[in-house]
PDB file with one MODEL, atoms N, CA, C and O in Angstrom:
MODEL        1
ATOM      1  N   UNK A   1     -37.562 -90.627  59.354  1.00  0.00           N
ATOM      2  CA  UNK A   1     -37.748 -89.528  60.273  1.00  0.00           C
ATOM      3  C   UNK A   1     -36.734 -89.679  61.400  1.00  0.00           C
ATOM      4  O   UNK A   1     -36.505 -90.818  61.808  1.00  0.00           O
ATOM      5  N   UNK A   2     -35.956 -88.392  62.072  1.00  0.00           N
ATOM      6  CA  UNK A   2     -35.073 -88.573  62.667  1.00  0.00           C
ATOM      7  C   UNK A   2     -35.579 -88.705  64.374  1.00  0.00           C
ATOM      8  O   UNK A   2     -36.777 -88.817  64.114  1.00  0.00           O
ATOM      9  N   UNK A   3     -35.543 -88.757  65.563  1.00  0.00           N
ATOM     10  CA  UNK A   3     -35.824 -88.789  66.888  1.00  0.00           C
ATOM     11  C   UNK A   3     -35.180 -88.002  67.336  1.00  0.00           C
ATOM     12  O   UNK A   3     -33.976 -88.228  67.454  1.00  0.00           O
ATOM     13  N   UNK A   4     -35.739 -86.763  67.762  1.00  0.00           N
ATOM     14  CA  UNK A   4     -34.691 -85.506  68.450  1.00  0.00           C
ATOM     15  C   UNK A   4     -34.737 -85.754  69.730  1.00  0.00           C
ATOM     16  O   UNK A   4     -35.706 -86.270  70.288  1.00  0.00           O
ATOM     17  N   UNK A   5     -33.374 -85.297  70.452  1.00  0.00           N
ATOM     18  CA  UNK A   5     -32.676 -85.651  71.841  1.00  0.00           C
ATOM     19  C   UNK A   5     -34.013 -85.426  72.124  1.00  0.00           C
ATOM     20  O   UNK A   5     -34.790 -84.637  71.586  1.00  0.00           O
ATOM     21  N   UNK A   6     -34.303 -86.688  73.589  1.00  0.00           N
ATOM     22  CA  UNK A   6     -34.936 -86.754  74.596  1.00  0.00           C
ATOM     23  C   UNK A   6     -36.213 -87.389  74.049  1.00  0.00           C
ATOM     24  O   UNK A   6     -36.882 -87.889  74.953  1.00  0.00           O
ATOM     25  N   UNK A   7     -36.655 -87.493  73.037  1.00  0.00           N
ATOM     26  CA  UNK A   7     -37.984 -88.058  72.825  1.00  0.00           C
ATOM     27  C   UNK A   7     -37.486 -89.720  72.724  1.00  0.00           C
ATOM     28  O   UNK A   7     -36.340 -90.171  72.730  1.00  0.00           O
ATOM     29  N   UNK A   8     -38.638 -90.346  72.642  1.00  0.00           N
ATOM     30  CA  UNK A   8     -38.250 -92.168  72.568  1.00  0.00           C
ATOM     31  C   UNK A   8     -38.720 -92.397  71.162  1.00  0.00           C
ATOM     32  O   UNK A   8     -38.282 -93.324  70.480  1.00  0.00           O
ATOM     33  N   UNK A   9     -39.798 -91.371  70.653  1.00  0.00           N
ATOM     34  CA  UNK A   9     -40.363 -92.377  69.171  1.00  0.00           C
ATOM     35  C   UNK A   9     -40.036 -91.145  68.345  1.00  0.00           C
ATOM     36  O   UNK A   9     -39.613 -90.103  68.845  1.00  0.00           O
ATOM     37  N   UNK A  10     -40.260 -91.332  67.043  1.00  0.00           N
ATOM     38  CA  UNK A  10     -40.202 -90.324  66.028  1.00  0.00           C
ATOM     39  C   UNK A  10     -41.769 -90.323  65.747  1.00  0.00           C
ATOM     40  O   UNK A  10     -41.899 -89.756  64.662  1.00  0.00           O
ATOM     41  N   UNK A  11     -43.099 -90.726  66.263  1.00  0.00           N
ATOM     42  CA  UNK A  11     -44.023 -90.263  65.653  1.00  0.00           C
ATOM     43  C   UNK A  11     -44.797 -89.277  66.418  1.00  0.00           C
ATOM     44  O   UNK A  11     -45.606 -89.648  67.268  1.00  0.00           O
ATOM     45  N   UNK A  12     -44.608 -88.168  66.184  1.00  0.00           N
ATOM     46  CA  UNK A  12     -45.198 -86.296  66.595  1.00  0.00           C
ATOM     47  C   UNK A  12     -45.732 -85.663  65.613  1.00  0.00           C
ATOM     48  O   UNK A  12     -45.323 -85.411  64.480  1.00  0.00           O
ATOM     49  N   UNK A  13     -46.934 -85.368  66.299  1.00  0.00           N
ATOM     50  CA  UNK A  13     -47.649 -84.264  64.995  1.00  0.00           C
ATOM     51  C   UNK A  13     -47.344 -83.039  65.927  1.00  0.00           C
ATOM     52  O   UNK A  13     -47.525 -82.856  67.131  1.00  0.00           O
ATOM     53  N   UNK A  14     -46.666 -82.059  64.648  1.00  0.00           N
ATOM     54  CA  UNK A  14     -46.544 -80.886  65.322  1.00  0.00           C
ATOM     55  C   UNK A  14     -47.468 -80.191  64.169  1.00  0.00           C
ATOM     56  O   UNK A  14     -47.734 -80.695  63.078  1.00  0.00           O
ATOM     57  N   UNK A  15     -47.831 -79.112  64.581  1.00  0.00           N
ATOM     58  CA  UNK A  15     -48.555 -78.381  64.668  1.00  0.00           C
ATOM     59  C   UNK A  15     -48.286 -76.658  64.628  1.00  0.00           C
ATOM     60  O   UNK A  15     -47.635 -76.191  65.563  1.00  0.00           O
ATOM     61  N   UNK A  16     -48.694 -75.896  63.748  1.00  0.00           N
ATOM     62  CA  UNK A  16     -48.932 -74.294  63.960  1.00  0.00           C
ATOM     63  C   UNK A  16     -48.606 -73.776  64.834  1.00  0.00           C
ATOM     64  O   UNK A  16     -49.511 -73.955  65.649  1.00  0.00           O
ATOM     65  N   UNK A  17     -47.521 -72.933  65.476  1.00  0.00           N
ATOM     66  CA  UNK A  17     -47.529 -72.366  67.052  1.00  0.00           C
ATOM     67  C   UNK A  17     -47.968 -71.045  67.139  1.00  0.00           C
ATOM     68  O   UNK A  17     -47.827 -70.374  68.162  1.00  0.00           O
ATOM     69  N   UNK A  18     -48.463 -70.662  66.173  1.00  0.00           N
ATOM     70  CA  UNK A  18     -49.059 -69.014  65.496  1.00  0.00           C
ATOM     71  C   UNK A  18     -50.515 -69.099  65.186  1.00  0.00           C
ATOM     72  O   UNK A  18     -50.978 -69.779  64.271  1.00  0.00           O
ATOM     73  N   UNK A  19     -51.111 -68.463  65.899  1.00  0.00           N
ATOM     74  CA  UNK A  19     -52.427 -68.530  65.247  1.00  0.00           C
ATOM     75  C   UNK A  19     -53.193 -67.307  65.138  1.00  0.00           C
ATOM     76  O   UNK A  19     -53.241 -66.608  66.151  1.00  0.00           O
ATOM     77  N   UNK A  20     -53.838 -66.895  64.037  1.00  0.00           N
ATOM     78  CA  UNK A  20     -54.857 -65.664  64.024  1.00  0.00           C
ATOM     79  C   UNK A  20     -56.103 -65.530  64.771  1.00  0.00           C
ATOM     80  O   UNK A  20     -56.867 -66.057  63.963  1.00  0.00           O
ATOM     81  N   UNK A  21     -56.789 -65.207  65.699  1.00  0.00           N
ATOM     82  CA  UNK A  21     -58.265 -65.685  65.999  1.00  0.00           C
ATOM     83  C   UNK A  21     -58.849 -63.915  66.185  1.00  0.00           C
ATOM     84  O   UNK A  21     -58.401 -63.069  66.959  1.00  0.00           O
ATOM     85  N   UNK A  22     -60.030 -63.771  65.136  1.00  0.00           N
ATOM     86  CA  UNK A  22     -60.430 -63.077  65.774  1.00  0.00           C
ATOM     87  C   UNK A  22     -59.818 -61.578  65.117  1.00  0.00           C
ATOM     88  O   UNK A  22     -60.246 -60.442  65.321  1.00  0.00           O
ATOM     89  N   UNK A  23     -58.945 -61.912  64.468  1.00  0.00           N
ATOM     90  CA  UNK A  23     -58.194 -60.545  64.052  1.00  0.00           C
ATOM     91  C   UNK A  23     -56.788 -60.133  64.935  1.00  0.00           C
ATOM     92  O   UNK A  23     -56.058 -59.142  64.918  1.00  0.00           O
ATOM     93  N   UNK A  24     -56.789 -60.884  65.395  1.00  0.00           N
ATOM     94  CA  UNK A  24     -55.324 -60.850  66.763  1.00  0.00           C
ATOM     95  C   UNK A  24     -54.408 -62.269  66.227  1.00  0.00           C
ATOM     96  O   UNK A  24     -54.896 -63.324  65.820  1.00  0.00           O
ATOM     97  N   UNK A  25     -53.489 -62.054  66.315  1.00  0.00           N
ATOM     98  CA  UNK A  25     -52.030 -63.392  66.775  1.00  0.00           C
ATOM     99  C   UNK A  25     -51.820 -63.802  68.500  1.00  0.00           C
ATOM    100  O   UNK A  25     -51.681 -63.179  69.552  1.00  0.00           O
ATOM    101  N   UNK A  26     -51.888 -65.133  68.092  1.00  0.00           N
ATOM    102  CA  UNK A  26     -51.755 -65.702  69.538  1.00  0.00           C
ATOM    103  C   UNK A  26     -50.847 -66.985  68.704  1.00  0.00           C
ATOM    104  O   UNK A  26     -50.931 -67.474  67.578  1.00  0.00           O
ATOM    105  N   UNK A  27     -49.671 -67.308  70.280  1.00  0.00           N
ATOM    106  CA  UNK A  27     -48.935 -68.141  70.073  1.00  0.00           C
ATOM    107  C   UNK A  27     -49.257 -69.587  70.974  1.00  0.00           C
ATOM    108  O   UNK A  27     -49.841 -69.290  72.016  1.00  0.00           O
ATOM    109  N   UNK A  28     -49.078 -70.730  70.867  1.00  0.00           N
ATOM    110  CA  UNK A  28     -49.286 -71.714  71.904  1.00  0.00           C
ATOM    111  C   UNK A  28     -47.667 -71.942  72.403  1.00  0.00           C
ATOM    112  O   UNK A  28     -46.577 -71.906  71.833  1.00  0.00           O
ATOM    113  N   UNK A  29     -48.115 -72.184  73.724  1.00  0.00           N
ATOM    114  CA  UNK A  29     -46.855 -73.178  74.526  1.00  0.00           C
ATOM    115  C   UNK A  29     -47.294 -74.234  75.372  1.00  0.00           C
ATOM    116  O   UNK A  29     -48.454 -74.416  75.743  1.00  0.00           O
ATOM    117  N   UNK A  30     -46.069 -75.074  75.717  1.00  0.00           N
ATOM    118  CA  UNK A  30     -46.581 -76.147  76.286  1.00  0.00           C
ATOM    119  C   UNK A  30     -46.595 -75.911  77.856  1.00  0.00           C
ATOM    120  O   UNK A  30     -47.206 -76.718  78.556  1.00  0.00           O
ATOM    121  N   UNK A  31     -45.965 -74.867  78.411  1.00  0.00           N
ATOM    122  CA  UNK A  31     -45.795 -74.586  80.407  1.00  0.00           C
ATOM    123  C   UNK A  31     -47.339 -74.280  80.149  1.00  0.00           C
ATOM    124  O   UNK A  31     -48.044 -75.277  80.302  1.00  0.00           O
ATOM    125  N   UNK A  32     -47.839 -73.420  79.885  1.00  0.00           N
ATOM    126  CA  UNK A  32     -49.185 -72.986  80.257  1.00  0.00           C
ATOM    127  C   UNK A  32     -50.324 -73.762  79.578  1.00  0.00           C
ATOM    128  O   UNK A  32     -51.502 -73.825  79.930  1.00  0.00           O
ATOM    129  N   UNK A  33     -49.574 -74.473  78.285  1.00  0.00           N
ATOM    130  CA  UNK A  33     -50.876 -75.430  77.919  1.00  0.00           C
ATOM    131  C   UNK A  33     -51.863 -74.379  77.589  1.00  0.00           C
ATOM    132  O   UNK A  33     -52.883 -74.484  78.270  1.00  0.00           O
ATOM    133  N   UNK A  34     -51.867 -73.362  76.719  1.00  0.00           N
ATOM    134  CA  UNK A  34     -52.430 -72.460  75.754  1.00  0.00           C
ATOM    135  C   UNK A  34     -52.296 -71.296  75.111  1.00  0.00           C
ATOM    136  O   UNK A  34     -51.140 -71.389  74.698  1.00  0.00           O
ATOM    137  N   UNK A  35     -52.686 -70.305  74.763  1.00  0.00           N
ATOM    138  CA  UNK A  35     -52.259 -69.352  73.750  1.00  0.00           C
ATOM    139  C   UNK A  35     -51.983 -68.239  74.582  1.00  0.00           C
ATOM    140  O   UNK A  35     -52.804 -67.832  75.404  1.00  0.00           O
ATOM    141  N   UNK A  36     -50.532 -67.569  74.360  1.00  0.00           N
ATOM    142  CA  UNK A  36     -50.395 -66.381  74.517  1.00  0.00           C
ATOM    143  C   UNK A  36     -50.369 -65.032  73.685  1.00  0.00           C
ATOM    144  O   UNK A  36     -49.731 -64.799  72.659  1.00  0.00           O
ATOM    145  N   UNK A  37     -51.234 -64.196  74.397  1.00  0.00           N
ATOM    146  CA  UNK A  37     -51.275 -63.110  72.946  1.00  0.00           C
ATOM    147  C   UNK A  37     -52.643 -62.349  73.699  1.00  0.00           C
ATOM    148  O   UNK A  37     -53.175 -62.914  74.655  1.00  0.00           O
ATOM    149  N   UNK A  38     -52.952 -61.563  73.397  1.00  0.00           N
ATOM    150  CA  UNK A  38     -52.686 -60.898  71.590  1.00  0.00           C
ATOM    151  C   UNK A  38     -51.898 -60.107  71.299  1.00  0.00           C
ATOM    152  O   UNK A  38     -51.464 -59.236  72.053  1.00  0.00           O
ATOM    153  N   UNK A  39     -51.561 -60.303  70.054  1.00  0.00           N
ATOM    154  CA  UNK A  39     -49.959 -59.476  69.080  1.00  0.00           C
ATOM    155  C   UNK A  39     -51.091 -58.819  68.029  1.00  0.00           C
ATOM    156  O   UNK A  39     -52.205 -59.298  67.818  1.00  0.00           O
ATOM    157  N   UNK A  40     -50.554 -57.649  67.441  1.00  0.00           N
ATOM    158  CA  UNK A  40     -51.374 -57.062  66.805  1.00  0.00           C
ATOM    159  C   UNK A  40     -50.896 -57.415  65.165  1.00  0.00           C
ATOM    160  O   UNK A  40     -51.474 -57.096  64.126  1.00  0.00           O
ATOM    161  N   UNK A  41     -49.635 -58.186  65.352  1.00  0.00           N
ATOM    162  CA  UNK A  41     -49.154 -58.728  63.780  1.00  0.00           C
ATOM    163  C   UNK A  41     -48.428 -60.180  64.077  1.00  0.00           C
ATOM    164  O   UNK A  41     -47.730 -60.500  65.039  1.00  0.00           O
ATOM    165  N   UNK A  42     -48.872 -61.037  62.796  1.00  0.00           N
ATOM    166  CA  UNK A  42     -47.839 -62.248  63.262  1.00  0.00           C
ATOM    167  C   UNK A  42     -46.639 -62.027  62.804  1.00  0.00           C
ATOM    168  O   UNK A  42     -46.233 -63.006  62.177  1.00  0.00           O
ATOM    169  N   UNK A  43     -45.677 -60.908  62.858  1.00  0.00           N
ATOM    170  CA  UNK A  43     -44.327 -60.922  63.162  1.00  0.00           C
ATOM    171  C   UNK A  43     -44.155 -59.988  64.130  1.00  0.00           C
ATOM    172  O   UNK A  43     -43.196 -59.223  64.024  1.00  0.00           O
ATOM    173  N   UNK A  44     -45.089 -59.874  65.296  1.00  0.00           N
ATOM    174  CA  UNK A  44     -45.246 -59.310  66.872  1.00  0.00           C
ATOM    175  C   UNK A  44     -45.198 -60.643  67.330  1.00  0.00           C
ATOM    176  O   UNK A  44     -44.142 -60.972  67.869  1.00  0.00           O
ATOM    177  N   UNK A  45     -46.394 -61.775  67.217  1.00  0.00           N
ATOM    178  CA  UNK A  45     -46.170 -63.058  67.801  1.00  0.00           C
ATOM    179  C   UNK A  45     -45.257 -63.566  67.736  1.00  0.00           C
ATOM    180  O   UNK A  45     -44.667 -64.022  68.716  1.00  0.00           O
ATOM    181  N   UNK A  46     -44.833 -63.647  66.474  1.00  0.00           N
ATOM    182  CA  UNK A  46     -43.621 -64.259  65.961  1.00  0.00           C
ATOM    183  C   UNK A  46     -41.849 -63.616  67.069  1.00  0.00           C
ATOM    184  O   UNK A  46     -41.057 -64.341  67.670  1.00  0.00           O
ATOM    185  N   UNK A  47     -41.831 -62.504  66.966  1.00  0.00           N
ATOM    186  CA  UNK A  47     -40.670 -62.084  67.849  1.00  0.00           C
ATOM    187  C   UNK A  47     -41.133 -62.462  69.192  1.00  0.00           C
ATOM    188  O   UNK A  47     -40.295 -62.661  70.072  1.00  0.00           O
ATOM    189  N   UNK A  48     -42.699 -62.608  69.492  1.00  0.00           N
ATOM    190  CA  UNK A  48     -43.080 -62.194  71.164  1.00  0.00           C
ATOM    191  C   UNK A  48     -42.478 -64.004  71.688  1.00  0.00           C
ATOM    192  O   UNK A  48     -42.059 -64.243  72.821  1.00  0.00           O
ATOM    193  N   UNK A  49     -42.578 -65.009  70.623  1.00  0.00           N
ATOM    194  CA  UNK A  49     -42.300 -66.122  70.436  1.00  0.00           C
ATOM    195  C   UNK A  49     -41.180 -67.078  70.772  1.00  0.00           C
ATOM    196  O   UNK A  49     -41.094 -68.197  71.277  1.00  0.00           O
ATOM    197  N   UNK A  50     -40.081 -65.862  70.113  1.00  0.00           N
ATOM    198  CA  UNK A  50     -38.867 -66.232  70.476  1.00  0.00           C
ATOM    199  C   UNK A  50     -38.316 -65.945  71.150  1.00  0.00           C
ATOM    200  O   UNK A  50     -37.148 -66.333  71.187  1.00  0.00           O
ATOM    201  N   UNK A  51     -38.897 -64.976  72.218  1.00  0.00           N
ATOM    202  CA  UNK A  51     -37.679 -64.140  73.133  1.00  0.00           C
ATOM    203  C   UNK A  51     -38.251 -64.976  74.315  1.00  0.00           C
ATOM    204  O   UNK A  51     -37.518 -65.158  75.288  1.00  0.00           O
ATOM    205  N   UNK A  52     -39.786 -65.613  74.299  1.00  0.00           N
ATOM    206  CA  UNK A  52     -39.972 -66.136  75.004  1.00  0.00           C
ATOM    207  C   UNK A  52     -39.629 -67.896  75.218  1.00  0.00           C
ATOM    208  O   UNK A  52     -39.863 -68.572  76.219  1.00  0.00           O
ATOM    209  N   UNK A  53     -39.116 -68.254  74.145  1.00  0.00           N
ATOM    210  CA  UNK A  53     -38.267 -69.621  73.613  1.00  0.00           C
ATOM    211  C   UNK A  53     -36.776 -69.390  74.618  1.00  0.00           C
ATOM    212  O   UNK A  53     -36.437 -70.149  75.525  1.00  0.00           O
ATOM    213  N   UNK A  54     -36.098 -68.254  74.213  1.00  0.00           N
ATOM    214  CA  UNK A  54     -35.134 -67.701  74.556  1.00  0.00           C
ATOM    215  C   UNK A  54     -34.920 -67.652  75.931  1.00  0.00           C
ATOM    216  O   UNK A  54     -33.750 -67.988  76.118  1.00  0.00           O
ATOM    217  N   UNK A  55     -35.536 -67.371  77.103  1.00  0.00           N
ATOM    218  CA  UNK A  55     -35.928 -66.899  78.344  1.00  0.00           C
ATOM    219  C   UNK A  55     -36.014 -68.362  78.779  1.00  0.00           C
ATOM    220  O   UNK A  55     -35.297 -68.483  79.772  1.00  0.00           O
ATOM    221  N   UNK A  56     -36.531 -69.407  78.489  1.00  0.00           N
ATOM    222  CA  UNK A  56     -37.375 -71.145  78.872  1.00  0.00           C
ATOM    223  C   UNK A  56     -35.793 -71.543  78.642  1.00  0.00           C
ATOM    224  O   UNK A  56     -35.223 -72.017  79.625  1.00  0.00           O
ATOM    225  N   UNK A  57     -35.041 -71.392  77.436  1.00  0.00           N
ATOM    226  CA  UNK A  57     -34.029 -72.269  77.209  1.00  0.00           C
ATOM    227  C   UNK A  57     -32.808 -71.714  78.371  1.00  0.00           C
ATOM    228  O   UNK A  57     -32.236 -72.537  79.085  1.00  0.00           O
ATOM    229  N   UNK A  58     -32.568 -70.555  78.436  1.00  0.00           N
ATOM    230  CA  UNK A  58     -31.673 -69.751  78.918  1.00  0.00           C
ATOM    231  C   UNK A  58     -31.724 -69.645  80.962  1.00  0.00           C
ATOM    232  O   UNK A  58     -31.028 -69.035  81.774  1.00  0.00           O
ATOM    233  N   UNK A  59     -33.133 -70.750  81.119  1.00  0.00           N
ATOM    234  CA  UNK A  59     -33.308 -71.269  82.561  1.00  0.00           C
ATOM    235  C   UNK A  59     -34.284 -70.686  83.256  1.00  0.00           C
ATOM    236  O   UNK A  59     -34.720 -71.319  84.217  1.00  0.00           O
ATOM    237  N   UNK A  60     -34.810 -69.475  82.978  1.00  0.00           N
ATOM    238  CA  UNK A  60     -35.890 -68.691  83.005  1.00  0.00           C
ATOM    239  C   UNK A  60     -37.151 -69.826  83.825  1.00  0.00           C
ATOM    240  O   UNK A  60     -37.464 -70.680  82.995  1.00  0.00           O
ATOM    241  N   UNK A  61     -37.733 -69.989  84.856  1.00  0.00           N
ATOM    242  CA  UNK A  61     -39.026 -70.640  85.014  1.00  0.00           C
ATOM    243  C   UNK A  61     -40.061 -69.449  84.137  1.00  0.00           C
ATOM    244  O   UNK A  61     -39.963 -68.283  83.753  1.00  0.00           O
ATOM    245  N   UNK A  62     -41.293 -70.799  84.106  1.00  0.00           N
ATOM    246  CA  UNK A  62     -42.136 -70.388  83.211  1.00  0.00           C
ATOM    247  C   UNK A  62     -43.078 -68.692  83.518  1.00  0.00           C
ATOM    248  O   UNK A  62     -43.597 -67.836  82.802  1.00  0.00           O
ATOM    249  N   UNK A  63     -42.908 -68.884  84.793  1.00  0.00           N
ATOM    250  CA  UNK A  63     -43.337 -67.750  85.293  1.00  0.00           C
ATOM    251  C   UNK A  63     -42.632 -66.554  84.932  1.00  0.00           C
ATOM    252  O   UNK A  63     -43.241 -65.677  84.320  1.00  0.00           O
ATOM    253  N   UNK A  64     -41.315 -66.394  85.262  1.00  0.00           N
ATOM    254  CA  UNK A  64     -40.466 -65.263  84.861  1.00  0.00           C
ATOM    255  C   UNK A  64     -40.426 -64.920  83.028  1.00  0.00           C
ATOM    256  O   UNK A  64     -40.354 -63.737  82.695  1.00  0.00           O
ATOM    257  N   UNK A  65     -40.455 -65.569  82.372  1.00  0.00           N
ATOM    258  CA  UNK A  65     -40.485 -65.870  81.330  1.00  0.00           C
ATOM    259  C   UNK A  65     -42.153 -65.360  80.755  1.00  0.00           C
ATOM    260  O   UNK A  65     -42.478 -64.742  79.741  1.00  0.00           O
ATOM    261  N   UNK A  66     -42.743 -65.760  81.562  1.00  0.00           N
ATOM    262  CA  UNK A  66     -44.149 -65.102  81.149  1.00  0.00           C
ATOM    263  C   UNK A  66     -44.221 -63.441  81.539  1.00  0.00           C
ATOM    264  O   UNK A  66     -44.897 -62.677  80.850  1.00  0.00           O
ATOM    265  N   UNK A  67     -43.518 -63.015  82.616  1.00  0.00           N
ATOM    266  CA  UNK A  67     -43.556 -61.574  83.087  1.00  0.00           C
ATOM    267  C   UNK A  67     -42.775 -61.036  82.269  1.00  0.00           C
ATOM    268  O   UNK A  67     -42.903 -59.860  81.928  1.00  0.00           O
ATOM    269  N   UNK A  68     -41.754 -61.896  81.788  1.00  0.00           N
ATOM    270  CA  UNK A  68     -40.814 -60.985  80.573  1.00  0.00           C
ATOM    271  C   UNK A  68     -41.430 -60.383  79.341  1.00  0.00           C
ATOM    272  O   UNK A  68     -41.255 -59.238  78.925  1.00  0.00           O
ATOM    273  N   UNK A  69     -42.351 -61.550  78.703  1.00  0.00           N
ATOM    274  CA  UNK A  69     -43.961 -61.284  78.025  1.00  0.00           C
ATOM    275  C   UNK A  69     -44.334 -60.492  78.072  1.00  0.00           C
ATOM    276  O   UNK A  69     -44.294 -59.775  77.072  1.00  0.00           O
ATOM    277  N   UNK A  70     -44.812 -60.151  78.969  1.00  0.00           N
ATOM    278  CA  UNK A  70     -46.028 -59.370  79.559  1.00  0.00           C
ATOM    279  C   UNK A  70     -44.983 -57.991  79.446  1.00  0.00           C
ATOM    280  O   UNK A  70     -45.783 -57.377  78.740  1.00  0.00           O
ATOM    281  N   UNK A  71     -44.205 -57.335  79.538  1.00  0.00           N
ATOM    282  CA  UNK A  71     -43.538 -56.396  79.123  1.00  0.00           C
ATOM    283  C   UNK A  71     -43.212 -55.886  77.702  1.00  0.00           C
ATOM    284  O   UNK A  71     -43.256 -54.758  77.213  1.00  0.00           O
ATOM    285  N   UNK A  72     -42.851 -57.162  77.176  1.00  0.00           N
ATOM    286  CA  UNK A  72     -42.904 -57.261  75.989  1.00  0.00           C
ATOM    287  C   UNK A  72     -44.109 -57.145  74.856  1.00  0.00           C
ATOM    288  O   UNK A  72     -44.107 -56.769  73.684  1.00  0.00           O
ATOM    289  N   UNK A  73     -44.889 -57.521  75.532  1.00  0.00           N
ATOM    290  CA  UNK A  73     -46.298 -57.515  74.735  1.00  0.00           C
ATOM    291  C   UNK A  73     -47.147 -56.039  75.325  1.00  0.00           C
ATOM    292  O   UNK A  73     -48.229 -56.047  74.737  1.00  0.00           O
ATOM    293  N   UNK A  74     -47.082 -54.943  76.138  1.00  0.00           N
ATOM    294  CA  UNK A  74     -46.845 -53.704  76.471  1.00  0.00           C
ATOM    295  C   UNK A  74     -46.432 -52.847  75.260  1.00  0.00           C
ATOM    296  O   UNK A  74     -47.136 -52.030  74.665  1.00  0.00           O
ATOM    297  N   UNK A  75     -44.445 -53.382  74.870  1.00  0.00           N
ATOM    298  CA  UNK A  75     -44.442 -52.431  74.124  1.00  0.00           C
ATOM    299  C   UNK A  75     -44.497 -52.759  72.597  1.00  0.00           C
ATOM    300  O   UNK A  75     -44.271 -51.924  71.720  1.00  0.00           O
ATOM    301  N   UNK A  76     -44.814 -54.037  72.382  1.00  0.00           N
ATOM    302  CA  UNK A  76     -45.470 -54.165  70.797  1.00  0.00           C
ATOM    303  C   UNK A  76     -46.328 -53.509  70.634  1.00  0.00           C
ATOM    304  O   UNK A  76     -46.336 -52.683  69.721  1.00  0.00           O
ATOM    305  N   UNK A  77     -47.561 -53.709  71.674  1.00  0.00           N
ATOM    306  CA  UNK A  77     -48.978 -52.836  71.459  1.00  0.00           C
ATOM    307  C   UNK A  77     -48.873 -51.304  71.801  1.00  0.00           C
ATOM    308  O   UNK A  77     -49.930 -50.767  72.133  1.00  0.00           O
ATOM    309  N   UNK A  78     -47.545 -50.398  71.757  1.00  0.00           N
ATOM    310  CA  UNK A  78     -47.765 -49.519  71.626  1.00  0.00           C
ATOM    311  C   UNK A  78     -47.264 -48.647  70.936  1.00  0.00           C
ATOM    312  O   UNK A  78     -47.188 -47.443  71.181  1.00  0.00           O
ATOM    313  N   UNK A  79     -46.656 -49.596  69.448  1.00  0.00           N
ATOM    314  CA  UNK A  79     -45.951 -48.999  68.613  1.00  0.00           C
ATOM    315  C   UNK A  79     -47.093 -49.650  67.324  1.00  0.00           C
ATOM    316  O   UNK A  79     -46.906 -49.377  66.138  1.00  0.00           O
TER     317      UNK A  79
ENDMDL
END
């Protein structure tokens, strides 16, 4: 198993970042330490996912990055 930049060990259980509950998609992250959502499809979570990956990497604090969301998840649910 390889050790990706910045970690010290290679032993990580990762885990699902998509989840159904309920009849809805919700995604987990680690700033808020729980699920964001609801997406009305998991390839709504799935895009709502990455733009919000996108926004965290690109310097975005978690906050701005969550309001970007929150726009975003507006106009999934209204198409």
């Amino acid at each position: 198993m390889t050790i990706r930049h910045g970690e010290e060990s290679a032993t990580h259980f990762r885990s699902e970042r998509i989840e159904c509950m309920n009849g809805s998609w919700y995604f987990a992250v680690r700033e808020t330490h729980g699920m964001l959502g609801p997406f009305p499809t998991r390839q709504a979570a799935q895009k709502a996912a990455c733009a919000y990956i996108k926004d965290i990497e690109s310097g975005y604090s978690d906050v701005e990055a969550l309001s970007n969301l929150r726009v975003l998840m507006k106009a999934l649910s209204s198409k």
